[in-house]
N, C-alpha and C positions, 0 to 999 in steps of 0.2 A: 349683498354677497354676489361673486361676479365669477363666472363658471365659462372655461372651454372646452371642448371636445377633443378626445384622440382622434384624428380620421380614420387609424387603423384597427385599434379596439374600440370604439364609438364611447368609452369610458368620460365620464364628466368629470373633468381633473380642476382643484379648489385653486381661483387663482391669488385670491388676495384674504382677508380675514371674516371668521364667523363673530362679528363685535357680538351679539348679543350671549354668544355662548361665553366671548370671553368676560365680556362685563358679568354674568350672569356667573360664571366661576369665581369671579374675584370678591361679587358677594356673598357667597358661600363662602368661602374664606374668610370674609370680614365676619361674619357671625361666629362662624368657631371660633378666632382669638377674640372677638367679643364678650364673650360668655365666658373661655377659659382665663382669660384675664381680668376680668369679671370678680370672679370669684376670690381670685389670689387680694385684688382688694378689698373686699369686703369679708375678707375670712373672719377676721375676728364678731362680726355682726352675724354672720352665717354660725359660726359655733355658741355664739347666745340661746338662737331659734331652733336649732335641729340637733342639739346633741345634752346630753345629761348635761346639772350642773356643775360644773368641775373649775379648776383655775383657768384664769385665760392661758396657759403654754397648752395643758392637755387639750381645750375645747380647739385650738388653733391648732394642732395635732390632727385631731378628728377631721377636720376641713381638708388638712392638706392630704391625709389619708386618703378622704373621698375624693379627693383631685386625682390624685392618681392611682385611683380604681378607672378614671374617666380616659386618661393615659392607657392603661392596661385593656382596658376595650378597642381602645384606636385598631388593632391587629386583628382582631375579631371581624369588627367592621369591614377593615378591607378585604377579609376574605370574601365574607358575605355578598359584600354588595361587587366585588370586583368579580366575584363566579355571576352572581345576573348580569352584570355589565358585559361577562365578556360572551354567556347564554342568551341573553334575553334580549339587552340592548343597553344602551349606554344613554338613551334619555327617560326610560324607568327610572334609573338609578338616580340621577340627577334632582327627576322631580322629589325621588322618594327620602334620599339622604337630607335636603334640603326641608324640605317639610318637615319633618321629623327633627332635625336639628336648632327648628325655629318655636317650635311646639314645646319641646322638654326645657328647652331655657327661658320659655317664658311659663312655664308651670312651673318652674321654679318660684319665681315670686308669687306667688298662690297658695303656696301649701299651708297649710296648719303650722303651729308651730310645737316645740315642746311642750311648752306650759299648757298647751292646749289637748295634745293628745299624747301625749306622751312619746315611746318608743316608735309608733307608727310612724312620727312627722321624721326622724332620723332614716328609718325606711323607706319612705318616699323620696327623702332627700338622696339615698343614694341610690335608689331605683333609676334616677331621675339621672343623675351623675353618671351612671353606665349607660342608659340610654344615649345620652350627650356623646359619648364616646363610641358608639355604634356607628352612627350617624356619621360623626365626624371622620371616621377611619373612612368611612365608604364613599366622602364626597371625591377623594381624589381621581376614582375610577368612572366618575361619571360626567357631569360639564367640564373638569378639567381636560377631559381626555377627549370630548365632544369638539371644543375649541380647538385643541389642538391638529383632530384628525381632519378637521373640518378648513384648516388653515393651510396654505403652499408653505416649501418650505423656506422663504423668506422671511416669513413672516411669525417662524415660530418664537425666534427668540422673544419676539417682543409679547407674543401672546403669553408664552411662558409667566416673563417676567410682568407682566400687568398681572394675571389672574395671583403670583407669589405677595404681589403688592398690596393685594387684599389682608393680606397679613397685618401688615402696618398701618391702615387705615384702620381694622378692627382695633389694635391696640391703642391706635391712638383714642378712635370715639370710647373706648371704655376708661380711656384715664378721664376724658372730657366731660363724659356721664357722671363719672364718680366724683370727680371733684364740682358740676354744675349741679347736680345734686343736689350734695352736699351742704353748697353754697346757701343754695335757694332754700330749701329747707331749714336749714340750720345742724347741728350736731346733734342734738337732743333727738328733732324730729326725724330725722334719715339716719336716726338708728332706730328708732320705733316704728317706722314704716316707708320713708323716702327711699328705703334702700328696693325696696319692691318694684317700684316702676322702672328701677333699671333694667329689669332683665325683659320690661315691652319694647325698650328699644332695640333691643338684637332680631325680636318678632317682627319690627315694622321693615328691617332691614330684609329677612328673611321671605317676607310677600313681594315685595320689590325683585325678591329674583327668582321666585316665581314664578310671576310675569313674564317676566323674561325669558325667562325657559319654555315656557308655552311655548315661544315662537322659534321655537328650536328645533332642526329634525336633526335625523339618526345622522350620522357621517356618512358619505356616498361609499367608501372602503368599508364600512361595518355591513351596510346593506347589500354590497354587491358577493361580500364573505356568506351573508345567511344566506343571499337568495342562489348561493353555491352549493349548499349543503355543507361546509367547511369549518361551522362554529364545532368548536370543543365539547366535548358532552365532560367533560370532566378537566375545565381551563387551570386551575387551582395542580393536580399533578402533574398535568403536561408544563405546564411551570417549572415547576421541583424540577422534572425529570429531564429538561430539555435547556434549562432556560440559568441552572445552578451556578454555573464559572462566573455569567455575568452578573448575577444575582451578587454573589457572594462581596465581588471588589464592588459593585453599584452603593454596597450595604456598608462598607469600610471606607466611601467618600461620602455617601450621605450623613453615616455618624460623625462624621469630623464638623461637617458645616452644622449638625445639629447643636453637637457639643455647644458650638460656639452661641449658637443663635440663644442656647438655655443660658450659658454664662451673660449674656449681654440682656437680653429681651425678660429672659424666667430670672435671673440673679443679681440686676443690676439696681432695681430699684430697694432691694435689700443692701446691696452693697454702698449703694447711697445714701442712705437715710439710717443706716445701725452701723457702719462700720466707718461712713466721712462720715457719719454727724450732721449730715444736711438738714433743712427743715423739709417736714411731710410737703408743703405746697410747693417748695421748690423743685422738690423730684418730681413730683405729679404735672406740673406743669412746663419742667422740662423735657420730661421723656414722652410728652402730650407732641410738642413741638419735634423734639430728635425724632417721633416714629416716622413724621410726615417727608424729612430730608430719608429714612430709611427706606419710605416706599418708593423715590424718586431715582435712586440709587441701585434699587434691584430691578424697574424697568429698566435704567440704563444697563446694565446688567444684563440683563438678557437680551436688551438690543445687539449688545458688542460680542456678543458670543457667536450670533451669525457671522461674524466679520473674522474674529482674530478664531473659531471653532472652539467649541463647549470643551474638550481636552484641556487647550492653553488657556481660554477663561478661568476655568477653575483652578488654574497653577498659577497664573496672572495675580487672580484675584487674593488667593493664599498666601501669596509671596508677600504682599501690599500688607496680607493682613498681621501678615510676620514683623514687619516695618513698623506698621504705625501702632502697633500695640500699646507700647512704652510712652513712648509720645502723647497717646490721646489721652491712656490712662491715665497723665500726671495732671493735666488741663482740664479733667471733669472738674474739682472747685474753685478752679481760679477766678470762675466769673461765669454769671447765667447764661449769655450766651455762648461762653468757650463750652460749658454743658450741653448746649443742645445742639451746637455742631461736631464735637467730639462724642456724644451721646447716638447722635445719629447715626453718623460714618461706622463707629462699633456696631450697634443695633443691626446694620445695615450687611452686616458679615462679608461686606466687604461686595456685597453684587454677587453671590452667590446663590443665593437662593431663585434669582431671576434664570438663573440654567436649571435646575434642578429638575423642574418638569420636561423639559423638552430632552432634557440629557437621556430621562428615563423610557420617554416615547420612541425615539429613535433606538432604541437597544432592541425591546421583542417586538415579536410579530402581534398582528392585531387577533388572533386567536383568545392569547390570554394577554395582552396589552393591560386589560383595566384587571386581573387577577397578582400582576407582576410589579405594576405602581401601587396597588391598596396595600401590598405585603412590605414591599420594603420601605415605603414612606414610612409607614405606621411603625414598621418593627424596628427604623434607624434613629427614629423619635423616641420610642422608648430606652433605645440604649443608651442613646446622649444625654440623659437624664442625670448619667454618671458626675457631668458637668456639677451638676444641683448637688450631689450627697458628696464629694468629695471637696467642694468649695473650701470648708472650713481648712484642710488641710494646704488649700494650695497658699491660701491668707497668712500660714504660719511662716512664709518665708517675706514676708511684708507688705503690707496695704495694698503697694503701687507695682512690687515687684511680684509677686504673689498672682493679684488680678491680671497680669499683663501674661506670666509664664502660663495661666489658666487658660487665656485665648490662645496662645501660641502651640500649644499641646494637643487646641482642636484641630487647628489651620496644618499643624508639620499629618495627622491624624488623615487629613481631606488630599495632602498633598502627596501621600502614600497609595493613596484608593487612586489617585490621577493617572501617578508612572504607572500603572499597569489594566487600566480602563481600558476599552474600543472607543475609538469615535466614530462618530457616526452622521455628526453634524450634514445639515441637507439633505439625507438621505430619502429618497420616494418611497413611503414606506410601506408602499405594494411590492417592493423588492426584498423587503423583510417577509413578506406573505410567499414570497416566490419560493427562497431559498427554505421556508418553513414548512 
């Protein structure tokens, strides 16, 4: 890390990137889709062990239930951990979100199961489940926003889009987990027990940034805020109260790119496997390879946002994603790898997600900064969900046209929140402090 001086404020201004904060964000991310994609694969072995005996549609019910009970904590979390982040400080939050996120999903594989204790191993499982969702709502308001504040603004795009990339790398190691597994074990034995060690691998990934974050300090702009006396006693309504105009369209571009990210990432390996008709290992093994083109694609992504400004990115990227909808979608089964380059580039929403953090940092001041990203991430994640429970209807106009009008409906959705955003790209965001 490489630091100059104002001569006129004597202030230490960040000249180039905090790597470890950002590597150390992006594993944090890789854990959460870890775990949370995790799960969606192994649901039906998850509803054997932690819920009454019923048919496989109800116990597979039950699973996705408690998925998104894990979902519906994500807002909680952010508030939680984004009022210490924006009180206390923003590398508590980091240590603490992370630890705790790495802990509940690997006690996950540990529990008891039904046969064993009944109702309790159901309770735990979704003690367990909310917990996960605590955690993960609150990671955004802490290393991501430490990288961020800690970065020039040069260099944010790209730190953005590396720490969103942790996305695609955690999807990917959980398809790779699951199906190496699998493999190794066999089908018998990794549903009798192989299914357990998967959720140590999200814990080893989880000590790994850790590590890293140890060797993290506070942001020079959070420090030079406390030792002003200027932090928020209450960051969460000064939010609401101050922060609401931009809040509101911030919340109607991020749900668009959600939308999508659920249709393509949360809906696609369903879409593939029950409605092409694909074989299990070819999806698994293609969307293993598409996540990897997806996280290359949202660095670039956030690289090109510095350049052409997070505004026209996101209208850029939306536009493209309007384009090639139809197209990609008709080439998922023509051939394995038309799958995992059409797989991808979808997956990949087109390079949006790589602006998404830096879009959000630049809007508020650093008062409620980590208050203002825990609330709308979390709460534009929940509503894109809509993506997931309306699917079947959007299928009823046909396969190819159906899935394609599904993404398109996210992208015109992100490209409404656009025409009427701030931008704010580059911005010194002690001028945000200023005018606040």
């Amino acid at each position: 890390m490489h630091w100059r001086f104002n001569n006129v404020t004597g202030r230490a201004i960040t000249e180039e990137v905090n790597v470890r904060a950002m590597v150390g964000g992006m594993l944090g991310w890789m854990v959460d889709v870890f775990d949370l994609t995790l799960v969606l694969f192994i649901a039906s072995v998850l509803g054997i062990y932690f819920f009454p005996p019923t048919n496989l549609i109800a116990r597979l019910l039950f699973v996705f239930a408690s998925y998104s009970l894990t979902l519906l904590a994500r807002p909680l979390g952010g508030i939680i951990f984004g009022h210490v982040a924006d009180r206390i400080g923003r590398r508590l939050t980091m240590m603490v979100t992370l630890m705790g996120l790495g802990i509940s999903s690997a006690l996950t594989g540990a529990l008891p199961t039904y046969q064993e204790v009944g109702l309790l191993a159901t309770v735990l499982f979704v003690l367990l489940r909310l917990l996960v969702g605590v955690f993960v709502g609150g990671e955004v308001s802490g290393s991501h926003l430490v990288a961020i504040e800690s970065s020039s603004p040069r260099y944010r795009g790209l730190v953005s889009g590396v720490i969103e990339s942790g996305y695609y790398w955690g999807y990917a190691l959980a398809a790779f987990t699951f199906a190496s597994l699998r493999d190794y074990f066999g089908t018998r034995a990794f549903v009798a027990y192989g299914w357990r060690y998967a959720f140590l691998i999200g814990l080893v990934v989880a000590v790994v940034g850790i590590l890293l974050r140890l060797t993290v300090d506070e942001p020079s702009i959070y420090r030079e805020l406390k030792s002003a006396g200027r932090v928020s006693r209450a960051p969460v309504i000064e939010f609401f109260r101050r922060g609401y105009r931009d809040a509101l369209i911030a919340l109607l571009l991020l749900a668009g790119i959600f939308w999508v990210a659920y249709a393509t990432l949360g809906f696609l390996p369903t879409y593939l496997q029950t409605f092409l008709r694909m074989p299990l290992s070819t999806v698994f093994w293609g969307l293993t390879y598409a996540s990897l083109i997806g996280g290359v694609i949202t660095i670039i992504g956030g690289v090109l946002s510095n350049v052409i400004r997070r505004k026209y990115a996101f209208l850029y990227y939306s536009l493209i994603g309007i384009i090639l909808a139809y197209p990609l979608t008709v080439v998922l089964r023509s051939s394995f790898s038309a799958l995992v380059v059409s797989a991808g580039i979808l997956t990949s929403v087109m390079g949006t997600g790589g602006v998404m953090l830096v879009y959000l940092a630049e809007l508020f001041p650093t008062r409620f900064r980590g208050s203002a990203i825990g609330f709308l991430w979390n709460m534009a994640s929940i509503g894109a969900t809509a993506a997931l429970l309306t699917a079947p209807f959007w299928l009823r106009l046909g396969l190819v046209i159906g899935y394609s009008v599904m993404l398109i409906v996210g992208f015109v959705i992100a490209i409404v929140g656009t025409a009427i955003t701030r931008d704010n790209t580059g911005i010194e965001l002690r001028r945000l402090d200023e005018v606040s």
